[in-house]
C-alpha positions as MATLAB code, in Angstrom:
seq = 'XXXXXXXXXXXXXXXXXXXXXXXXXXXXXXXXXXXXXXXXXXXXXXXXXXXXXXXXXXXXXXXXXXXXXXXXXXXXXXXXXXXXXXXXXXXXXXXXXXXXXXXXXXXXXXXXXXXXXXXXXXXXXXXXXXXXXXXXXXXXXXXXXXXXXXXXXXXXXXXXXXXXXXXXXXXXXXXXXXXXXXXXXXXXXXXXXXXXXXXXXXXXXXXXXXXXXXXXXXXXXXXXXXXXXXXXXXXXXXXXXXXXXXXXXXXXXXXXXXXXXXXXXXXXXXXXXXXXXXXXXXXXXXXXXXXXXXXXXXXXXXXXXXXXXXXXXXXXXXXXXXXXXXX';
ca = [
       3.350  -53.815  -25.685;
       5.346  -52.282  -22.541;
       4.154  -48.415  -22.426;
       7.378  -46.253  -23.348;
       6.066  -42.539  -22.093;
       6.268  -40.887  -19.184;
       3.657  -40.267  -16.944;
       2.068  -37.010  -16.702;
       4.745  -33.714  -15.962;
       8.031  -36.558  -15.785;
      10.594  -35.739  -17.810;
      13.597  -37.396  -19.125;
      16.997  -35.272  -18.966;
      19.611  -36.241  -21.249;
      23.404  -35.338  -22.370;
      24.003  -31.381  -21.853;
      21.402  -31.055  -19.520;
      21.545  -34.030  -17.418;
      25.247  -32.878  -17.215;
      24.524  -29.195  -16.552;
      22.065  -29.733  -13.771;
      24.441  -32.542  -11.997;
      27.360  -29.341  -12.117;
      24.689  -26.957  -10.786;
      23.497  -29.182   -7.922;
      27.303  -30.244   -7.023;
      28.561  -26.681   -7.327;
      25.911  -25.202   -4.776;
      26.057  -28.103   -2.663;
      29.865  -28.065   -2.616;
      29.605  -23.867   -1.641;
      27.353  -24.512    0.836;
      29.076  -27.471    2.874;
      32.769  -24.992    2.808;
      30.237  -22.446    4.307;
      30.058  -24.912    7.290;
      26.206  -26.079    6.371;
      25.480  -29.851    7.851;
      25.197  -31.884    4.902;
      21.576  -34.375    5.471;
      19.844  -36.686    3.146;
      16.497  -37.791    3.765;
      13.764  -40.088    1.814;
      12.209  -39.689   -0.810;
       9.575  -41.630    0.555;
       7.620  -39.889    4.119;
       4.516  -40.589    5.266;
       1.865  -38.638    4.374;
       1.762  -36.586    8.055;
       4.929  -35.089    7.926;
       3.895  -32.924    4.936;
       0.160  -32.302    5.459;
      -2.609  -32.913    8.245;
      -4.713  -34.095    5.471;
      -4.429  -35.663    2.196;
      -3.484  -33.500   -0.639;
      -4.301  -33.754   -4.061;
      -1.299  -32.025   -5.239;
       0.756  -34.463   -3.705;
       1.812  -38.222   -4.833;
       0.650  -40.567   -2.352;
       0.896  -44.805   -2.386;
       0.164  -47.359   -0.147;
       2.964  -49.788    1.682;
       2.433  -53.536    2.054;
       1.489  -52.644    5.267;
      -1.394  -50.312    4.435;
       0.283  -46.990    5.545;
      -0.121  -43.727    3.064;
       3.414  -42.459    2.218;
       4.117  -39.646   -0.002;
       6.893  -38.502   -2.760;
       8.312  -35.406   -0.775;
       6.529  -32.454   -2.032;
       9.538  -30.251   -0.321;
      12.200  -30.788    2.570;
      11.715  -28.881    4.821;
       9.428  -30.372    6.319;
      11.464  -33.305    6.611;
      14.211  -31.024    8.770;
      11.427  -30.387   11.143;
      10.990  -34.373   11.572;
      14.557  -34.940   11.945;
      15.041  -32.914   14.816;
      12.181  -34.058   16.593;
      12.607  -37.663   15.879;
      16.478  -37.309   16.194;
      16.497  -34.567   18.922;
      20.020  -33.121   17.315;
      21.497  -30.436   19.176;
      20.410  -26.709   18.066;
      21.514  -24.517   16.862;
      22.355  -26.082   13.484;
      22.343  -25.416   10.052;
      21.481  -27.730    7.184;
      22.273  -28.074    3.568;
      20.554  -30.744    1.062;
      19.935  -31.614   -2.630;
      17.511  -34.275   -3.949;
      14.224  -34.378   -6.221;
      10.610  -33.091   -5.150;
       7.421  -33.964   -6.527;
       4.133  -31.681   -6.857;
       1.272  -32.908   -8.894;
      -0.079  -30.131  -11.185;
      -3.041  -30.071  -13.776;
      -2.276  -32.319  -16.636;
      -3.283  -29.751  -19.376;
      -0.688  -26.717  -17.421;
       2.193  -28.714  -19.137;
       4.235  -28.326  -15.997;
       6.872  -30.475  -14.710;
       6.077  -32.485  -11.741;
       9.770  -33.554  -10.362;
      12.404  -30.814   -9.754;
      15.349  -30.993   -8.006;
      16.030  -28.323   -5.206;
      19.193  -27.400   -2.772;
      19.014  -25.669   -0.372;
      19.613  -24.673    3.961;
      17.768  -24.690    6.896;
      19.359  -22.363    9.831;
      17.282  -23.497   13.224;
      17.692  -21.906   16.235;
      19.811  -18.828   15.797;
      18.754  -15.984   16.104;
      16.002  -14.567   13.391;
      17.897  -11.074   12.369;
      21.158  -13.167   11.784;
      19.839  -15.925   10.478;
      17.769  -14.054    7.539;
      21.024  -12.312    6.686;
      22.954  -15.384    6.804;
      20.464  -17.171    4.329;
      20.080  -14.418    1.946;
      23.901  -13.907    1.265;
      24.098  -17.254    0.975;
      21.298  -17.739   -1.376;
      22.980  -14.782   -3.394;
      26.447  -16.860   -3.292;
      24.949  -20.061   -4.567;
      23.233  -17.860   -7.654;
      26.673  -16.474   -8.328;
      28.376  -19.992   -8.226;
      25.959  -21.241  -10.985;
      26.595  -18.347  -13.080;
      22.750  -16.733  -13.094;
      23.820  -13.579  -14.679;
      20.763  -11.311  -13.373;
      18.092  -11.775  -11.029;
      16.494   -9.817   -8.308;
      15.212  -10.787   -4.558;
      11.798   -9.704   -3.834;
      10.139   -9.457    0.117;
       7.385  -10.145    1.869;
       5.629  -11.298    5.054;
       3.540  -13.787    5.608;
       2.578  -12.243    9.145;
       0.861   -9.276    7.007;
      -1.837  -11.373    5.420;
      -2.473  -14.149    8.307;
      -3.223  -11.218   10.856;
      -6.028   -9.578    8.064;
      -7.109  -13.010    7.807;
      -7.370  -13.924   11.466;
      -9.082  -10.860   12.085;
     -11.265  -10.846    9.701;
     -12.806  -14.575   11.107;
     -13.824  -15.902    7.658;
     -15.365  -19.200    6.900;
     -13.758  -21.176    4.449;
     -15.141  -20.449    1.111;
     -14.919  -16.912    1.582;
     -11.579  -17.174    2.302;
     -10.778  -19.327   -0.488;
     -12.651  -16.768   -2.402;
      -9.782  -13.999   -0.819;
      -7.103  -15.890   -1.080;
      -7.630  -16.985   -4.889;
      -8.190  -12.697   -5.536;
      -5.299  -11.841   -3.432;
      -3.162  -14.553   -5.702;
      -4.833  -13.384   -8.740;
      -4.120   -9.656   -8.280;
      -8.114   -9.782   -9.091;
      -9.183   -5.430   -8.402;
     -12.601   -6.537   -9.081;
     -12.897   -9.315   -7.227;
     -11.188   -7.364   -3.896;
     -13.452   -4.547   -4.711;
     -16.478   -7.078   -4.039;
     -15.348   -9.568   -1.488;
     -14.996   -5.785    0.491;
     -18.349   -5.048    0.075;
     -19.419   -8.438    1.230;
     -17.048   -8.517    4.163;
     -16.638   -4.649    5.322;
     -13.652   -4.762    7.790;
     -10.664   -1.557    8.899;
      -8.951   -3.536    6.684;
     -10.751   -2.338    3.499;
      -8.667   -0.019    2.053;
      -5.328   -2.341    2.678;
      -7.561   -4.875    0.838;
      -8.247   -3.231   -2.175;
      -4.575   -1.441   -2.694;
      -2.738   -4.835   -2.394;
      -2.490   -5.339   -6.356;
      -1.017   -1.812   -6.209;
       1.663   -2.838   -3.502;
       4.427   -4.514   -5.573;
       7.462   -2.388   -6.408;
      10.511   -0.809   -5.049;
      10.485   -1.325   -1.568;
      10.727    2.228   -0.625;
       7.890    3.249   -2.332;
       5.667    0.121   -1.442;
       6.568    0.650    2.444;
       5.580    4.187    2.491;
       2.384    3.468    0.488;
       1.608    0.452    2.617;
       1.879    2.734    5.913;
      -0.801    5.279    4.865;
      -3.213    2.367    4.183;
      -3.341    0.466    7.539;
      -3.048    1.572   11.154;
      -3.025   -2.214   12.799;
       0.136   -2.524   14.849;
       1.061   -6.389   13.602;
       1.420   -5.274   10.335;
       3.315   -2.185   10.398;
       5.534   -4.133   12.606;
       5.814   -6.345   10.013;
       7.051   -3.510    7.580;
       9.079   -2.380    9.831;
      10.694   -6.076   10.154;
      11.185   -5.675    5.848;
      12.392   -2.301    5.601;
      15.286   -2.882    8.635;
      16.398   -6.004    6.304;
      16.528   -4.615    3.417;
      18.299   -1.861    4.216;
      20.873   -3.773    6.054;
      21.690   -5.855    2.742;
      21.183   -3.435    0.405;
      24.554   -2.785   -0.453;
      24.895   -6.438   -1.099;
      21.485   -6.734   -3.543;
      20.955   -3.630   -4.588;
      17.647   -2.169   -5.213;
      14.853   -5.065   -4.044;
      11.311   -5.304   -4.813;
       8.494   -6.188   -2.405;
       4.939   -7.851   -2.706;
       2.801   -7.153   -0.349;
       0.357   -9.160   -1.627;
       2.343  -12.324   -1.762;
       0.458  -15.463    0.155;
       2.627  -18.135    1.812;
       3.401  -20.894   -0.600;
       4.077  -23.008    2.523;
       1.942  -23.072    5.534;
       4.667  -22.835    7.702;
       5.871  -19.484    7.016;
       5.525  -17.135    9.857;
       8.060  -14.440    9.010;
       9.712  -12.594    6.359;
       9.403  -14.444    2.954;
      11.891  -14.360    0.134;
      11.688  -15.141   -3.484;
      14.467  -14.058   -6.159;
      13.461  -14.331  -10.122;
      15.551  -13.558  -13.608;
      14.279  -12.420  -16.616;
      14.701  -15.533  -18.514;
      12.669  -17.938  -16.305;
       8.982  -17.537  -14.735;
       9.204  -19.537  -11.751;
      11.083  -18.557   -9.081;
      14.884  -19.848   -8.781;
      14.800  -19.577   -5.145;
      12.077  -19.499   -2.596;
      12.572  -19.085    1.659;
      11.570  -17.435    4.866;
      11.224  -17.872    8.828;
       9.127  -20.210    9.616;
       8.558  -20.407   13.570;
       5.823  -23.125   14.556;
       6.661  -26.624   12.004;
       9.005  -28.257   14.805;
       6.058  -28.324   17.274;
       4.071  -30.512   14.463;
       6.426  -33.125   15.308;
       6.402  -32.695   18.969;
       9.439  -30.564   19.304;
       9.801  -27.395   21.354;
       9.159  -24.109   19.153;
      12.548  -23.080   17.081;
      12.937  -19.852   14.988;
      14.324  -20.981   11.780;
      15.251  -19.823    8.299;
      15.500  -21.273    5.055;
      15.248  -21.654    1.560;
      15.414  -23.732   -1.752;
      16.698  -23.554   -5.151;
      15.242  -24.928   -8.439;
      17.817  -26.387  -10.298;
      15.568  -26.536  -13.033;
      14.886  -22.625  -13.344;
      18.550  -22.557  -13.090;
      19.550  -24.652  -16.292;
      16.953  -22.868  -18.293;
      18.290  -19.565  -17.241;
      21.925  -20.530  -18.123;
      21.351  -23.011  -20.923;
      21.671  -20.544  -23.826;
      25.104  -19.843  -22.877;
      26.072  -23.417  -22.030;
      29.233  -24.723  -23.652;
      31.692  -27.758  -22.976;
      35.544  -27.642  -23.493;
      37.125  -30.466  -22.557;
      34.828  -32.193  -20.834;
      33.953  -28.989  -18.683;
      30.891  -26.841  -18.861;
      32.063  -23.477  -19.312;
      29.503  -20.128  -18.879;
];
């Protein structure tokens, strides 16, 4: 008998939500090309390099016929960075997409595996601009598929790298950081600080405690460390969001927020609702992935939405008239 599930975290979509997600996807894609964005495709299919120097467990991988190990995109961007390289388009240039990603999580997490994402790339303008550019934008494509509340929150991926880079650790302990860092884990900052005494202990320790307004976090964060990179680095936050406050309102920031994509050399950008868990959109500046390739080193910005966390944000107030989803 022919096996009629899915495999582990696939889903099927069907009727109001197939239809809701194609609108969503269309809608942002549509804003984002009259906003003059580049429209690119690329494959699902990569090999394995362009996404990691090593294989991942977290991402699909097969074999071709001719023994090469491809992967299921995990994300995009990283498959901007090979276009320009391997295409050598002009820069500037800014980029908008849509397609499916895949991530493998833990089969007994119950979470989905595929997702579909739009989103932009802005390469080679210049890094104040660009971040405002992208934000705005990321703002405009929220509003065009109706999210009724959310909220951006900041951070720097600079911040942590430097205390890591200083701090010269081998790779278990800094597993062992990193996993207490993501955990929010006061305990288990309280001993890796002991084990590892460094001027950064204090900073350590607080970073559960910096997440909040980003007034308040910013002035807190300042009394804690004295290491020029990093206050540079909240000086680079609090000049942003001041700039676009009038635009987002009050913001949050998290401090102790570790790059979700190795890439990431800059400010870092997430914006959540209160309906949803996961993120609806995740970016930042990201500096150094077009010299992976071979490419010369391009500031860029950019960031993707989960059409997924969309629908199930909007999905209670779904409705069709006609034919036409209505909000």
């Amino acid at each position: 008998m022919k096996k009629t599930t899915l495999p582990t975290g696939m889903h099927d979509k069907l009727f109001k939500r197939a239809r809701a997600m194609y609108e969503i996807e269309h809608n942002i894609s549509d804003l984002l090309i009259a906003k003059g964005f580049n429209r690119i495709e690329t494959p699902t299919l990569e090999h394995f390099e362009v996404f990691n120097d090593s294989v991942s467990s977290n991402t699909y991988n097969l074999f071709d016929k001719q023994g090469d190990l491809l992967s299921l995109r995990p994300d995009i961007t990283s498959q901007i960075g090979r276009v320009i390289a391997s295409t050598r388009v002009n820069t500037p240039i800014k980029f908008s997409y849509s397609g499916k990603v895949f991530n493998y999580n833990e089969e007994m997490r119950g979470l989905a595996n595929e997702h579909t994402q739009a989103g932009i790339e802005i390469v080679g303008y210049p890094v104040k601009e660009a971040l405002s550019e992208a934000i705005l934008a990321a703002k405009e494509a929220l509003d065009v598929a109706k999210v009724k509340s959310y909220q951006f929150e900041f951070s720097h991926a600079a911040i942590l790298q430097q205390v890591f880079e200083e701090l010269e650790l081998d790779k278990d302990s800094a597993i062992r950081l990193s996993t207490a860092i993501r955990d929010k884990n006061i305990t288990g900052l309280n001993e890796f600080t002991k084990a590892h005494p460094s001027a950064f202990d204090v900073f350590i320790k607080n970073l559960p405690y910096l997440f909040g307004e980003s007034d308040e976090v910013i002035s807190k964060a300042r009394q804690l460390v004295s290491h020029e990179g990093i206050l540079s680095a909240l000086d680079d936050i609090e000049e942003l969001t001041t700039s676009l406050e009038i635009s987002l309102g009050k913001v949050t920031l998290d401090l102790g927020q570790l790059s979700q994509m190795p890439y990431y050399t800059g400010i870092m950008f997430k914006v959540f609702g209160e309906k949803v868990p996961d993120a609806f959109v995740s970016g930042g500046r990201y500096d150094k992935l077009f010299e992976r390739f071979g490419a010369t080193e391009l500031s860029a910005v950019g960031w993707a939405i989960d059409v997924d966390s969309i629908y199930q944000a909007i999905h209670d107030d779904l409705h069709y008239e006609g034919g036409i989803a209505n909000v």
